[in-house]
TIMARPA-702314 format. One line per field, with one value per residue (C-alpha): x, y, z. Coordinates in pm, whole numbers, plus 50000, padded with zeros to 5 digits. Layout:
px: (X ...)
py: (Y ...)
pz: (Z ...)
***
This chain:
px: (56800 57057 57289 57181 56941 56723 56847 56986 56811 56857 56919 56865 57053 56964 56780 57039 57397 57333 57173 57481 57640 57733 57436 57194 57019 56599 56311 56066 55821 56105 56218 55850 55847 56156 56069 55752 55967 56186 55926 55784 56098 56096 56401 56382 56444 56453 56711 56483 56749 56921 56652 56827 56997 56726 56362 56357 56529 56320 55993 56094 56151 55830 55647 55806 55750 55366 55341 55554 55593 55275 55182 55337 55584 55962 56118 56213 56531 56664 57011 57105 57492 57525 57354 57042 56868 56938 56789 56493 56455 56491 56213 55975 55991 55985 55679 55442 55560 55451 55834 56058 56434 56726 57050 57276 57669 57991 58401 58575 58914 59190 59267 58848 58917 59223 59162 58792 58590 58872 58796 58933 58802 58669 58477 58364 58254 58057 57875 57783 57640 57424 57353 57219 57050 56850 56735 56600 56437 56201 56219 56282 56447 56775 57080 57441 57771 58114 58189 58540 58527 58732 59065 58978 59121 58996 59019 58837 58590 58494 58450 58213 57984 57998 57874 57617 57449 57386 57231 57009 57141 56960 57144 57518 57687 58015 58145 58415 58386 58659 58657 58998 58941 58989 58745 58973 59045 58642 58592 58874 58686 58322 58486 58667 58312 58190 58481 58529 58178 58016 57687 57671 57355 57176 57237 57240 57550 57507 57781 57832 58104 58244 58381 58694 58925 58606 58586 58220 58004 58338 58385 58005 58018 58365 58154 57801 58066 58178 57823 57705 57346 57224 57406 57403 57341 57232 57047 57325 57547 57562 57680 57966 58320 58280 57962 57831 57828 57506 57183 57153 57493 57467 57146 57149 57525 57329 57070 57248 57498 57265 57422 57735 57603 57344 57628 57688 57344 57340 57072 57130 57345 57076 56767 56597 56498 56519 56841 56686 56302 56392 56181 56421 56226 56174 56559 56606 56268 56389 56773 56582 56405 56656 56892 56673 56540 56920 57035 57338 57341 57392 57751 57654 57906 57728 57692 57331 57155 57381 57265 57518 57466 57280 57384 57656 57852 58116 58067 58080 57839 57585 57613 57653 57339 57130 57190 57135 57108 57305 57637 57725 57451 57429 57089 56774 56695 56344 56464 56556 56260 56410 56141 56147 55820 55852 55523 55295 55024 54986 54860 54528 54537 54312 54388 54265 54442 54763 54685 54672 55016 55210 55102 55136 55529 55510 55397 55156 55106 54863 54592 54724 55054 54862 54674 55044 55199 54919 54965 55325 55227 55048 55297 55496 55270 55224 55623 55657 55495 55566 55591 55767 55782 56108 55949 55679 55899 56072 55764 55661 55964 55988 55662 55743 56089 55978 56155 55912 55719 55939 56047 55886 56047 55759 55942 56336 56463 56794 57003 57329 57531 57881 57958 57651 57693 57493 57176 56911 56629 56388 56110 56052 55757 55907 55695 55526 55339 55549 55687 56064 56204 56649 56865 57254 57511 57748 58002 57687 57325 57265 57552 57380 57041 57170 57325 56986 56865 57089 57025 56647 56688 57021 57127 57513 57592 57841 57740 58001 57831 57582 57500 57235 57124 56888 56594 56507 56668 56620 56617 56263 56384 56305 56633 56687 56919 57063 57264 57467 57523 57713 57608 57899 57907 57618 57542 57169 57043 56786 56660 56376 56300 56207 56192 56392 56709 56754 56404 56467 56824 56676 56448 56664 56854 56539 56460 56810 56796 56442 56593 56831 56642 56386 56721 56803 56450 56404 56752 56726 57072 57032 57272 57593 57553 57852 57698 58003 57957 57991)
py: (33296 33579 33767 34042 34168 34470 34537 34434 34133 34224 33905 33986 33780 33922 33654 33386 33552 33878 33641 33451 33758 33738 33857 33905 33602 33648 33418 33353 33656 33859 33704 33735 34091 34163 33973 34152 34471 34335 34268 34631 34733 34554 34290 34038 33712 33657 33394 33297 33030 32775 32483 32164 32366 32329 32273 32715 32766 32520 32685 33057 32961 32774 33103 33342 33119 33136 33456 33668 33481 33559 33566 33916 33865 33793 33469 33258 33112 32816 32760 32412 32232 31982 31689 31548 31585 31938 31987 31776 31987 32291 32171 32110 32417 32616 32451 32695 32984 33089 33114 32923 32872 32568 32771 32463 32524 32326 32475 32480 32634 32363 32493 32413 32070 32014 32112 32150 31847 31614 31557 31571 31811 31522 31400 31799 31821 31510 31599 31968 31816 31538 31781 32064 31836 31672 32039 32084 31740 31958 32290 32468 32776 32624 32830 32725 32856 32746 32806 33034 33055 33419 33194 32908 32784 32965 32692 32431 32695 32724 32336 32368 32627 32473 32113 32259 32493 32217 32045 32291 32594 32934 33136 33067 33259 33329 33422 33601 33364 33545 33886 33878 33999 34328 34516 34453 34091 34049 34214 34027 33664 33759 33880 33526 33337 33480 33437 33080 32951 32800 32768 33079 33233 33004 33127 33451 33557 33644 33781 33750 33894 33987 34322 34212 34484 34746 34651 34425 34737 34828 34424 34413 34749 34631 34318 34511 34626 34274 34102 34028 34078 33958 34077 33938 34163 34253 34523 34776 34516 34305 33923 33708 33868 34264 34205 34169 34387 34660 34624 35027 35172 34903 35036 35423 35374 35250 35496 35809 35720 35570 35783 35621 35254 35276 35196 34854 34732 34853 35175 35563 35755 35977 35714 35772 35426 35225 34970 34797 34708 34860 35130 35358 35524 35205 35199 35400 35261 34871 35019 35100 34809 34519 34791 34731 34363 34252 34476 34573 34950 35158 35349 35787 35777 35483 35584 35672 35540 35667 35939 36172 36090 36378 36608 36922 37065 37259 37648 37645 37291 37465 37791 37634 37367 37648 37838 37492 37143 36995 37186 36905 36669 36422 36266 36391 36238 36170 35940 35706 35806 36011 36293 36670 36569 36665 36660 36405 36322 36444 36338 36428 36214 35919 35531 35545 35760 35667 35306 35532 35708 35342 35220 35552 35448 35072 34922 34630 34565 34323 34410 34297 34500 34763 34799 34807 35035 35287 35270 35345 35604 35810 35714 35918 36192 36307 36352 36502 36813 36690 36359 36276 36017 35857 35833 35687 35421 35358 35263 35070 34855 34817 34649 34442 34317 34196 33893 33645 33734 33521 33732 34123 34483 34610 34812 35021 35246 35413 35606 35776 36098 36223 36115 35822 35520 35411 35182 35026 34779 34600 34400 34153 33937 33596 33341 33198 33511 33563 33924 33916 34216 34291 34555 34589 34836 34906 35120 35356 35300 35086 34847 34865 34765 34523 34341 34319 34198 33893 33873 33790 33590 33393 33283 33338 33574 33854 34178 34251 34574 34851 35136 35372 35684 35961 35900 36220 36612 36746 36644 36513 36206 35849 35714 35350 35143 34793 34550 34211 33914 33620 33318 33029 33034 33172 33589 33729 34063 34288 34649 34882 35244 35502 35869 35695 35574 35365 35234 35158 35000 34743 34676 34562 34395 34165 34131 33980 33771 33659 33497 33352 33184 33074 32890 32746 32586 32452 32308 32249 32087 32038 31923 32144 32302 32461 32740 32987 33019 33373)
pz: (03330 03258 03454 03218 03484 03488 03866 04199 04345 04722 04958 05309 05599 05868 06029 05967 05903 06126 06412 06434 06594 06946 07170 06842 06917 06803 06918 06651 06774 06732 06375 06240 06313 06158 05856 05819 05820 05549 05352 05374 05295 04971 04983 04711 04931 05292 05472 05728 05897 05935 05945 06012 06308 06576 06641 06696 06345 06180 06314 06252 05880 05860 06014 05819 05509 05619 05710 05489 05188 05036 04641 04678 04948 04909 04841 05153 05175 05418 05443 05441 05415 05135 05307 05239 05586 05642 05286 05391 05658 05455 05210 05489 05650 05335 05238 05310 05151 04780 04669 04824 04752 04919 04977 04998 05028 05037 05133 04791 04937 04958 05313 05423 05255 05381 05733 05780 05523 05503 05167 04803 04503 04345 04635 04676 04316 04332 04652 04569 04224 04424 04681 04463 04202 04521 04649 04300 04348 04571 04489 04165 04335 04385 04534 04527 04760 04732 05056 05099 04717 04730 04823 04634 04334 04011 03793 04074 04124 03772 03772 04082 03930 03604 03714 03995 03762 03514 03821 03863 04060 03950 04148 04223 04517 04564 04951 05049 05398 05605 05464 05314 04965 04802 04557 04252 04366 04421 04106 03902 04038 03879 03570 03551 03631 03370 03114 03264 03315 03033 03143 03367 03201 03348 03644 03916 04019 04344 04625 05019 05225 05570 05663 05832 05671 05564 05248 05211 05069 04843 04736 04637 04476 04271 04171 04074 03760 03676 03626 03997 04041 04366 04680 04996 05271 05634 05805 05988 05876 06158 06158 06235 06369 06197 06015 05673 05406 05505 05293 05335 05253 04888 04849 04862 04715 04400 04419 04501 04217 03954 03691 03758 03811 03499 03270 03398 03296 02964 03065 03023 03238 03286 03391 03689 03698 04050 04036 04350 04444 04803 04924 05076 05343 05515 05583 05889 06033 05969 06116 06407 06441 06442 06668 06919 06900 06877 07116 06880 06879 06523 06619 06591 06309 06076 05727 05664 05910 06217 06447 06291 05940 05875 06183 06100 06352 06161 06099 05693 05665 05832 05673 05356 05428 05520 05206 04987 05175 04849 04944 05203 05155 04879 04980 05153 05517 05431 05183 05422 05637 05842 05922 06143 06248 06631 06802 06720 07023 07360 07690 07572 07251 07244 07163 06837 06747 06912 06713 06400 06419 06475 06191 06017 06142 06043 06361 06379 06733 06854 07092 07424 07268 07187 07533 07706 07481 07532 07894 07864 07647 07919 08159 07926 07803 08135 08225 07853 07694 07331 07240 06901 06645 06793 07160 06993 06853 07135 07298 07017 07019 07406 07379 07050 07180 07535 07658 07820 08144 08384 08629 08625 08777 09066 09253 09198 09436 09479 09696 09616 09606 09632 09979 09999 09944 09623 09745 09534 09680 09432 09381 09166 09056 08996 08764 09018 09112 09458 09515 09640 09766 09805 09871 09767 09797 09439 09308 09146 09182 08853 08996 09278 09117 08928 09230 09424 09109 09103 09462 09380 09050 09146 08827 08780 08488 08354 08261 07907 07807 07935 07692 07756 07433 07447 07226 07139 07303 07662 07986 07994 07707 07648 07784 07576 07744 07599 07791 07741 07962 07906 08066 08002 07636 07548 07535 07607 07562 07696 07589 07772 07715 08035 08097 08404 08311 08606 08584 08234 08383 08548 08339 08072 08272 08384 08063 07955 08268 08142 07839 08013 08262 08008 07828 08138 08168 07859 07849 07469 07316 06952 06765 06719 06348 06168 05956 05952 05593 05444)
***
């Protein structure tokens, strides 16, 4: 194996780094779908999870791994810390999967082994040698990470690559764990690897960061130049603290500027050829998707994929994009998938071929999905005179992203005005089939909805963010709204799309509390599992 590759392997974390954001927590319905996505998308490997961190992490990968990693699919990854059960566990769950690969890691910095292992470098080296060599022992996809390797010790670092590769790493990683490097820095340490490293064509060089200080696509980019060929990456960038580096801004960075890239693996300036297997107009469709499942919205001003990526307001853009859409655009919308296409069915359109136009948009709904969605297409259809792609979606994901059917929204009504005093009652199906009806008075009527809400469910809970966006223009839109609750420690979110927006309030809002309740009735404690790597 060379780090003379053809192209960018693409690594996707979503499903393990980007769930360990606050509030992005999946269930495995949830995680299947986006894998599914990713793999239509074209991502080399999928991190499925975190195994060894509870029974839910250890069956998502072991879906996933049966579901998605076909002959043709994507390698699965597990992460697992240098210990042999977690790697057991990783193993077993990756076992049904075509292509499987152990992503074991270790801290290399003196300050992790100082403050957080409590061990020497020598005791380190040993175990991330033993550790890796007994992944291989069951799989030959093995990957390596020196944890916090951007502040570790160059010449310790070296060591650590040197002696896991030999144990049978393919792919060594190296993180920048607290997002504290710069590009040159990042750029400077894969140059060094590769100097230092005797062994190192026998291996991937592969890269992970954090964008604490807004530098993780910029870091990656830097260390594309220097010999890195797989990057670690995230849908939208989410993840721990201020996110990973984003799989879409690497990826149309190296596609846009191919002519600049092409150099660093040895091609023509002027080849057309790919530098990454991705299919680029999946992107704004898989955006979309984990937006909404995660309930972590994509800010307006989000390169490529943000609502105003594409959008001029200024006088001279637009005058100048009218004349010739290359004066102040260096990429084409549809590229990312990103279509004009306005009205699509109408009240009059049948099933069929409402079935036909979701998966024309990537959707695979089941049937009992499929049955509900329709219905809420109607609902729609007859408020709306045109119905686009993006309310279709909308409905799409509503249905795909329900929490489970504990408690259920029958009835929301409101009063209010300037000099009323905002009233909401509901009803509520709870899960034992009885209807429960309360009214409350708040500060505006979704405060007050949400209070009769509690009012009904009675599980204590803070509300830390309410954000509502228009689907699609007018006054007749989809509204989407997304909420978060915390609940002690822990942060659930829900999401629901309505013409109403306080309909489509509350619903949300029961479907956060859903989740929560559901936690609190399982009750499930598994053991506390440090995986702040990256």
């Amino acid at each position: 194996m060379t780090n003379k590759t053809e192209r960018i392997i693409i690594f996707d974390t979503t499903l393990r780094d980007g769930e360990q954001c606050p509030g992005a927590t999946l269930n495995i319905d949830e995680k299947l779908v986006i894998a599914k996505q990713l793999a239509r998308l074209g991502v080399d490997v999928i991190e499925a999870g975190f195994a060894f961190a509870s029974p839910g992490d250890f069956e998502a990968v072991s879906k996933i791994a049966q579901m998605v990693g076909t002959e043709n699919g994507p390698v699965i990854c597990s992460l697992a810390r240098a210990i042999k059960a977690d790697i057991e566990a990783a193993a077993e769950a990756l076992k049904p999967a075509v292509k499987g690969r152990i992503h074991t890691f270790i801290s290399t910095s003196d300050i992790h082994l100082e403050y957080q292992l409590r061990k020497s470098r020598a005791e380190v080296l040993a175990i991330a040698e033993e550790m890796v060599a007994y992944a291989k022992s069951f799989m030959p996809d093995v990957e390596f990470s020196p944890m916090d390797a951007a502040r570790s010790d160059p010449e310790f670092l070296y060591q650590v690559l040197e002696r896991t590769i030999a144990a049978g790493a393919t792919t060594v990683n190296i993180p920048d764990t607290v997002g504290y490097i710069t590009p040159s820095e990042f750029g400077a340490i894969i140059k060094g690897i590769k100097e230092n490293v005797p062994n190192i064509d026998q291996a991937i060089i592969s890269v992970h960061g954090h964008n604490d200080l807004g530098l993780a696509v910029a870091n990656f980019l830097e260390a594309v130049k220097n010999g890195a060929r797989q990057l670690e990456c995230t849908i939208n960038g989410i993840g721990e603290r201020a996110g990973n580096a984003a799989l879409e801004e690497l990826v149309m960075a190296l596609h846009v500027r191919r002519q600049y890239f092409n150099f660093y693996f040895g091609r023509p300036a002027e080849s057309q050829e790919p530098l990454t297997n991705i299919d680029t107009r999946e992107i704004y469709r898989t955006s979309r998707l984990v937006s909404n499942l995660t309930g972590m919205l994509v800010q307006p001003n989000k390169a490529i994929v943000g609502a105003n990526a594409f959008a001029h307001e200024s006088g001279i853009h637009q005058d100048g994009v009218l004349k010739n859409r290359l004066t102040y655009e260096i990429m084409d919308a549809q590229l990312i998938g990103l279509t004009n296409n306005q009205i699509v069915l109408g009240k009059h359109s049948g099933r069929n071929a409402f079935r036909t136009r979701l998966k024309e948009l990537g959707f695979e709904l089941s049937e009992t999905e499929l049955n509900k969605a329709f219905v809420k297409f109607k609902e729609v259809a007859d408020k709306k005179k045109e119905i686009s792609d993006r309310d279709l979606e909308a409905i799409a994901n509503d249905e795909i992203q329900q929490a489970p059917d504990l408690f259920r929204v029958e009835l929301v009504q409101v009063s209010c005005g300037s000099n009323a005093r905002p009233t909401a009652t509901v009803t509520l199906r709870t899960p034992e089939g009885e209807e429960l009806t309360d009214a409350a008075i708040g500060t505006g009527p979704v405060d007050a909805v949400y209070k009769a809400i509690n009012r009904v469910v009675n599980v204590p809970n803070q509300l830390i963010e309410f954000s509502v966006q228009s689907v699609t223009a007018g006054i007749d839109a989809i509204g989407e709204v997304t909420i978060r609750l915390r609940h002690e420690s822990r942060v659930f979110s829900g999401h629901a799309a309505n013409t109403d927006i306080i309909v489509a309030s509350a619903q949300a809002y029961v479907n956060a509390l859903n989740r929560l309740y559901a936690s609190l009735q399982t009750q499930e404690k598994p053991e506390e599992v440090s995986a702040q790597k990256v």
